[in-house]
N, C-alpha and C positions, 0 to 999 in steps of 0.2 A: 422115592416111591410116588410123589406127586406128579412127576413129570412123566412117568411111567403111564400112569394111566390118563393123563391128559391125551398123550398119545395116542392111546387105544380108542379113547373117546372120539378123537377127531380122525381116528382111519376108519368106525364104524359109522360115521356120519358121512363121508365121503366116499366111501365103497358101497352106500344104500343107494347113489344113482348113479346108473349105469354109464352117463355118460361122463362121469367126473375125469379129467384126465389123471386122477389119481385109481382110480378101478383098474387100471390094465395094469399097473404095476403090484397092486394088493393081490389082483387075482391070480397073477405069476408067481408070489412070493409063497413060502413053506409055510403050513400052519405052524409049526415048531417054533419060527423063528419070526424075530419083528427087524423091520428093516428098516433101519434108518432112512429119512426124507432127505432129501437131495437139500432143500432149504435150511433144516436143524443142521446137516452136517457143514455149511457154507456159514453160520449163525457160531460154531462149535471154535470153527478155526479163526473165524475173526478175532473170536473173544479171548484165543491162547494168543493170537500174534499180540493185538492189546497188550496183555499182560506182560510179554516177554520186550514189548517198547518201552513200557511204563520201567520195568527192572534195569533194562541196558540206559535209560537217561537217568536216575537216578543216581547209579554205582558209576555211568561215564561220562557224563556230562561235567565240565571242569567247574569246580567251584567257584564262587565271586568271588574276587582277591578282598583280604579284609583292605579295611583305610589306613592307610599308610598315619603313622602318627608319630613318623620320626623322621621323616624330609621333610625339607625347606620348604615354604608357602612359596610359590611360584606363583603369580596372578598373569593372567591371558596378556594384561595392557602391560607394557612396559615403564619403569618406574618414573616416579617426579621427581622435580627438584623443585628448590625455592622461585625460578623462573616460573613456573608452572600456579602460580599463586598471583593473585591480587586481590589489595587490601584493599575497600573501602569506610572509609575512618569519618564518623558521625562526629562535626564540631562545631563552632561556633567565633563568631569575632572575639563575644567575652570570656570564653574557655581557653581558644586555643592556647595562648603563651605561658598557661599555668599547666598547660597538660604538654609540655614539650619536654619535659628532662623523662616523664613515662615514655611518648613516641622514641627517644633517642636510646632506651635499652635496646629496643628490640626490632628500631628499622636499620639495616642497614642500605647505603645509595649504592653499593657492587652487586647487591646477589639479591635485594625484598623489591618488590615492585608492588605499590603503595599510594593513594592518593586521597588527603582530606578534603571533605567536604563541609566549607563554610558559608554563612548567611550571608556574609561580607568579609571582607578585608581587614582583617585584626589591625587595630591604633596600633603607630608605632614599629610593625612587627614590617624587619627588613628579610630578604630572599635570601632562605639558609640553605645550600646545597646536601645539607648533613639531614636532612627533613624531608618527609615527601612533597611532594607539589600542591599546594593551595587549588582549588578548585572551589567557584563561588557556584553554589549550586545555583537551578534556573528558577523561574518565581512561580512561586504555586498557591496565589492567591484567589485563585478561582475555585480549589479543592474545598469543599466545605467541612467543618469542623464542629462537633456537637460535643461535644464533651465535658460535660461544665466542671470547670476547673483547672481543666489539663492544658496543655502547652499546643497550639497549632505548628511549633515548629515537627513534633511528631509526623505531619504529612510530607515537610520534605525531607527528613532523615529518612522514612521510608521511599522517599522516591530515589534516593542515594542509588537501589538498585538497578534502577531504569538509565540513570546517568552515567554508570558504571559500565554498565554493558555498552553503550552508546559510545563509548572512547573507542569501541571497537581496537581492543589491545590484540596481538597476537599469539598465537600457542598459549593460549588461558586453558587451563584445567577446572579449576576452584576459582570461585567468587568467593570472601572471606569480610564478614561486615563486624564493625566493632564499635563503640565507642574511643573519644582523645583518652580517656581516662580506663581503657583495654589495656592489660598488659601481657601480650601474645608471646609463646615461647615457638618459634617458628620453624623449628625443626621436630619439634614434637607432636605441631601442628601435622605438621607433612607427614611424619609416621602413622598419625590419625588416621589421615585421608588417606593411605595411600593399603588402608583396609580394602576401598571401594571403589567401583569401577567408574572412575568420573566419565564415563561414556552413557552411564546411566542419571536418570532424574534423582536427585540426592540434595536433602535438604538435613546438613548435622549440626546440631549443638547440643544443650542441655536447658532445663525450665529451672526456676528457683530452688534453693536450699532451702524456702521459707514453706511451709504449706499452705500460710494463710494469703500467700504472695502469689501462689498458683492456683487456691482455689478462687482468688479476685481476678485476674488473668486466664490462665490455662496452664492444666498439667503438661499440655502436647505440645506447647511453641516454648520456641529457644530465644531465651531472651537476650536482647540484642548485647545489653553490656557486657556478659561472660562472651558473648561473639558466638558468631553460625558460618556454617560453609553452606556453597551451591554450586552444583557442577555443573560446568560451561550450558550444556544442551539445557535443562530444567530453566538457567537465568536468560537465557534468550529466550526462550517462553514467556518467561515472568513477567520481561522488560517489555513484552508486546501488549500482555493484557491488565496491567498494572494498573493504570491513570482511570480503568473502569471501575476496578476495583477500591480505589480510593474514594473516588463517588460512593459506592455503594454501603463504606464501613468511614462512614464520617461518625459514628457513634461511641467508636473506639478510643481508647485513650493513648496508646502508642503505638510506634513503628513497626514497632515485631511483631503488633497483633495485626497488624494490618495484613506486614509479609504470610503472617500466619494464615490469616482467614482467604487471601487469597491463593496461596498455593494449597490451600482446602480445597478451594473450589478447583484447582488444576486435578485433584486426587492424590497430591502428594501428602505424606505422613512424616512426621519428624523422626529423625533416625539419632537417638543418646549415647552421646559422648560422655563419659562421666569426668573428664579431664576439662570442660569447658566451665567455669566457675562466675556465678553471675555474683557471688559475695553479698547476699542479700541480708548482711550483720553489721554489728557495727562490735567498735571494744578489739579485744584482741584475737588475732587470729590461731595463736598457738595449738590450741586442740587441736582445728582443722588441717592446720598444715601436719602437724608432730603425725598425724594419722591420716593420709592422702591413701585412696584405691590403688590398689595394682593397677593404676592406666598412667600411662604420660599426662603427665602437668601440660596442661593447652593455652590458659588464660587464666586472670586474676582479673577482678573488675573491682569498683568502688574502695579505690585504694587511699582516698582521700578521707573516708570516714572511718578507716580502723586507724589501730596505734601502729608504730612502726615494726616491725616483724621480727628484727634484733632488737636487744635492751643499746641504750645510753645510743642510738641512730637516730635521727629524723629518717620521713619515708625515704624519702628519695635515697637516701647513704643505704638506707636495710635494704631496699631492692638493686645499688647495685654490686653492696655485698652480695646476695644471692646471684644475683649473673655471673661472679667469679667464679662459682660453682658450675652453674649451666655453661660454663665454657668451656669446663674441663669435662664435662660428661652430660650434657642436655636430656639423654633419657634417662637417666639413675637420678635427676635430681626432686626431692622428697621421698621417692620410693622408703615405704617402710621394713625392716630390717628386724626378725626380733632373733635374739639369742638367750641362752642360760646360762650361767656361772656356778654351777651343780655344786662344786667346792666351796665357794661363799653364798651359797644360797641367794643368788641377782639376778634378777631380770633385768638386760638390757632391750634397750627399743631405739632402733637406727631411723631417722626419717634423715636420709642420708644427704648431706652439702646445708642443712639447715641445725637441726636437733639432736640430740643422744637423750634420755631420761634411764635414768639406772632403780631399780626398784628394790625394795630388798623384799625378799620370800619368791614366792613362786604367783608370777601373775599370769594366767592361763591367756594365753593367745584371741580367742575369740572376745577375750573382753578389751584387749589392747589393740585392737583395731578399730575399738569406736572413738568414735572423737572426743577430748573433754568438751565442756560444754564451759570456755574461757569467754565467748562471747555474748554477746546483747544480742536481741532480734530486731531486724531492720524497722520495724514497724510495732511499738507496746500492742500488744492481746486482749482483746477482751476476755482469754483463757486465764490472766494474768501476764505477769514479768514478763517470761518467754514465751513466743511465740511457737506452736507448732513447727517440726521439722522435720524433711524427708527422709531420715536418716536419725538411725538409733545412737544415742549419745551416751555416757557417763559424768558422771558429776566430778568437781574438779572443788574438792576439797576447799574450803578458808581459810585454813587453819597449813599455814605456808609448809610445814612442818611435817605434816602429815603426807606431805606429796611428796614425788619420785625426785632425787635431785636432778638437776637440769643444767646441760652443755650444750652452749652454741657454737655453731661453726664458728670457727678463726681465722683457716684457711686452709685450702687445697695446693695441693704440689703435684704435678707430674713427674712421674721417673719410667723408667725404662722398661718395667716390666707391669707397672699401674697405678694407682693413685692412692694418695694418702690425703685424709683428709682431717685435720687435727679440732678438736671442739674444748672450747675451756667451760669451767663452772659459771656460774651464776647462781651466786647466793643473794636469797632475800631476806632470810634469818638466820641466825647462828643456831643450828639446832643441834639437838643428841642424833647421832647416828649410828652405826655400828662401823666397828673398830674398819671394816671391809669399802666403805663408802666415805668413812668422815676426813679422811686427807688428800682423797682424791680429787684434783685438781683438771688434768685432762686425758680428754681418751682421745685414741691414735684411731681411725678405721683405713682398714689399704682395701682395694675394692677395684678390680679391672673393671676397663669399658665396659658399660650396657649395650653390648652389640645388638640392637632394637629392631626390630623387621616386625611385617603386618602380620606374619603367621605367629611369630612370636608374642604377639597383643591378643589374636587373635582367644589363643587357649596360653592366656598366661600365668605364671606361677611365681607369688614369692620366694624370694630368696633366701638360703641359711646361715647362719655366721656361728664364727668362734672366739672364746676369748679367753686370752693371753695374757702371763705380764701383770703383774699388780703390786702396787705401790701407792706413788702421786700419780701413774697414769697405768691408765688402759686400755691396751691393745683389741682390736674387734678387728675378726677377717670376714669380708662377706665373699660367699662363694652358692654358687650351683647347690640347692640340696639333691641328695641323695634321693633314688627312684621312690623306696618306701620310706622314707625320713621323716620322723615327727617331729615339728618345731614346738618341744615341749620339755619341764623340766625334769619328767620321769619318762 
């Protein structure tokens, strides 16, 4: 009705003068009848074509394919290998020859490409082929150092970077900086990286386990000892604008903050590994390892101030017990494993090639993925005892007795179709147990390769197990769970 008389309204306004070129058409037309305007009816059809577009893209226009979430992570670059890697390894004259049984886990002279950097020529110490290559870094006496307290060797471990690039290596991917006393797992390494397009500026490690250690330092820099990656393009940057940069953060107290503060100033951000482990504890490591992230194990650092990782070991023997495991399966090693025993009411907890813990009743999952809290903090609190940590913990019983019993790796075996890997007890008191736990001696786990790929890390998922067999020993199978599968005892 509105439009109706709008109409009317604007053909008696324009048929009141004569010369409107709307008047010869009104004065032709029937009083009876209103005639549509050439304009409304040109106005009328646009607005149905409109409409009849809007309908045909909607009902024909081809949907957006949802995201595939069941093929293979394919990445643009094609993949690395350990050639594609170089170490630079932070040392010293008076270090080096007590941090060599560490370097010899995990360099190998066929496939790691690797080179320490020392203040001087270590006493004594003759040219081991089985070693990387000694490099006496160059003199950085001129860099000034403010820091009261701290070590000025901190400006030329950071300048490591600049040295490093300078060898001008070839087909480099990743820069990889560590401490002698790093203990890198280098295929885990490489799965790490091989998330991220080393064609781009990429700066990965991880900061402290300590919080009081990164609110003295930085949440955002990776601290050297757990070890950082840098890819090719970003460390040829680095190494050009570096020696200004060192001028500029003489105030700092170490290397990594330096790397840090200056690839700040490049605009680079640190990208969290949670596999890169700066070990900023002291005492034992048990919690932390028995309960490691769904990520690949990358590093261990400050291996000198915990206890050894197996009972009745010195370190050296418990790390390279554990290698016996990373040999047989590099990415499956620590990955945690939890299953139930519905029938004997048990919780088992796999932290697999290291620990088994058998619990008896029902321990709910979300709490068995925190770490006990076995160790000291690297630095006593003004909070008290323990120091703040970035990462929720649980308390680890005194009272021996109280706690889950405990099997350590023994030994791993390949066969044909997968791996067994058998863990004995360890008792520390003779205690009451139930009839279901108290004679049991060891448990068997069989467990195929971790066939490990970056899409795979990427969105990755614990794994499920079962268990078999009860006696003096018990059988656990880990496998793929199930699409909707709860890893729970009801």
């Amino acid at each position: 009705m509105f439009e109706h008389r709008k109409r009317k309204s604007f053909l008696s306004l324009s048929t009141s003068n004569p010369n409107s070129p709307l008047s010869v058409s009104t004065r032709m037309a029937s009083p009876k009848f209103s005639v549509p305007l050439p304009h409304n009816r040109l106005k009328d059809v646009l607005l149905l074509l409109s409409i009849v577009f809007i309908i045909y893209v909607f009902f024909h226009s081809p949907p957006t394919p949802p995201r595939a979430v069941t093929a293979p992570f394919s990445p643009s670059y094609a993949a690395s290998s350990r050639h594609h890697l170089v170490f630079a390894i932070a040392s010293s004259s008076a270090s080096f020859v007590d941090r060599i049984p560490y370097l010899k886990l995990w360099y190998d002279p066929d496939t790691t490409r690797a080179f320490v950097f020392v203040d001087g020529a270590p006493a004594g110490f003759a040219s081991d082929p089985t070693l990387p290559p000694l490099i006496v870094s160059e003199d950085t006496s001129r860099f000034p150092y403010t820091y009261k307290g701290g070590l000025k060797s901190a400006v030329r471990v950071a300048r490591v970077v600049k040295e490093i690039v300078e060898l001008n290596q070839s087909d480099v991917r990743w820069f990889v900086f560590g401490d002698d006393d790093t203990l890198f797992f280098v295929d885990n390494l490489l799965e790490t990286l091989s998330k991220y397009d080393h064609n781009e500026w990429y700066y990965i490690g991880s900061n402290s386990e300590s919080y009081d250690q990164n609110l003295r330092y930085s949440f955002d820099m990776a601290f050297g000892g757990g070890g950082f990656a840098i890819s090719y393009p970003l460390a040829k940057v680095l190494a050009r604008v570096l020696d200004s940069c060192l001028i500029r953060y003489a105030n700092l107290y170490g290397s990594d903050a330096r790397i840090f503060s200056c690839l700040a100033e490049l605009g680079v951000t640190l990208t969290h590994e949670p596999g890169f482990h700066q070990v900023d504890m002291r005492g034992s490591l048990f919690g932390l390892l028995s309960a490691h992230p769904v990520s690949p194990l990358v590093s261990l650092h400050h291996l000198d101030a915990v206890d050894a990782i197996f009972p009745s070991m010195n370190r050296t023997q418990a790390m390279h017990h554990l290698f016996e495991a990373v040999s047989k399966d590099h990415a499956r090693i620590l990955q945690q494993t939890v299953c139930y025993d519905r029938k004997n009411s048990l919780t088992v907890s796999v932290a697999w090639g290291y620990s088994v813990q058998v619990f008896e009743g029902n321990e709910p999952l979300p709490d068995l993925i925190l770490p006990q809290r076995t160790f000291r903090p690297w630095r006593r609190s003004r909070m008290g005892d323990f120091s703040r940590l970035m990462f929720n913990v649980r308390e680890y019983p005194k009272n021996p007795c109280k706690r889950p019993a405990v099997f350590f790796m023994e030994k791993v075996s390949l066969i044909d179709n997968g791996i067994w890997s058998t863990y004995r007890r360890h008792r520390e008191e003779d205690c009451s147990r139930a009839n279901a736990v108290n004679n049991l001696e060891r448990i068997r786990v069989f467990s195929h390769k971790l066939e490990s790929h970056a899409g795979q890390m990427i969105a990755s998922r614990r794994q499920c197990c079962d268990v078999s067999g009860f006696n003096e020993s018990m059988v656990v199978s880990i496998r793929q769970c199930g699409v909707d599968e709860l890893i729970s005892m009801h």
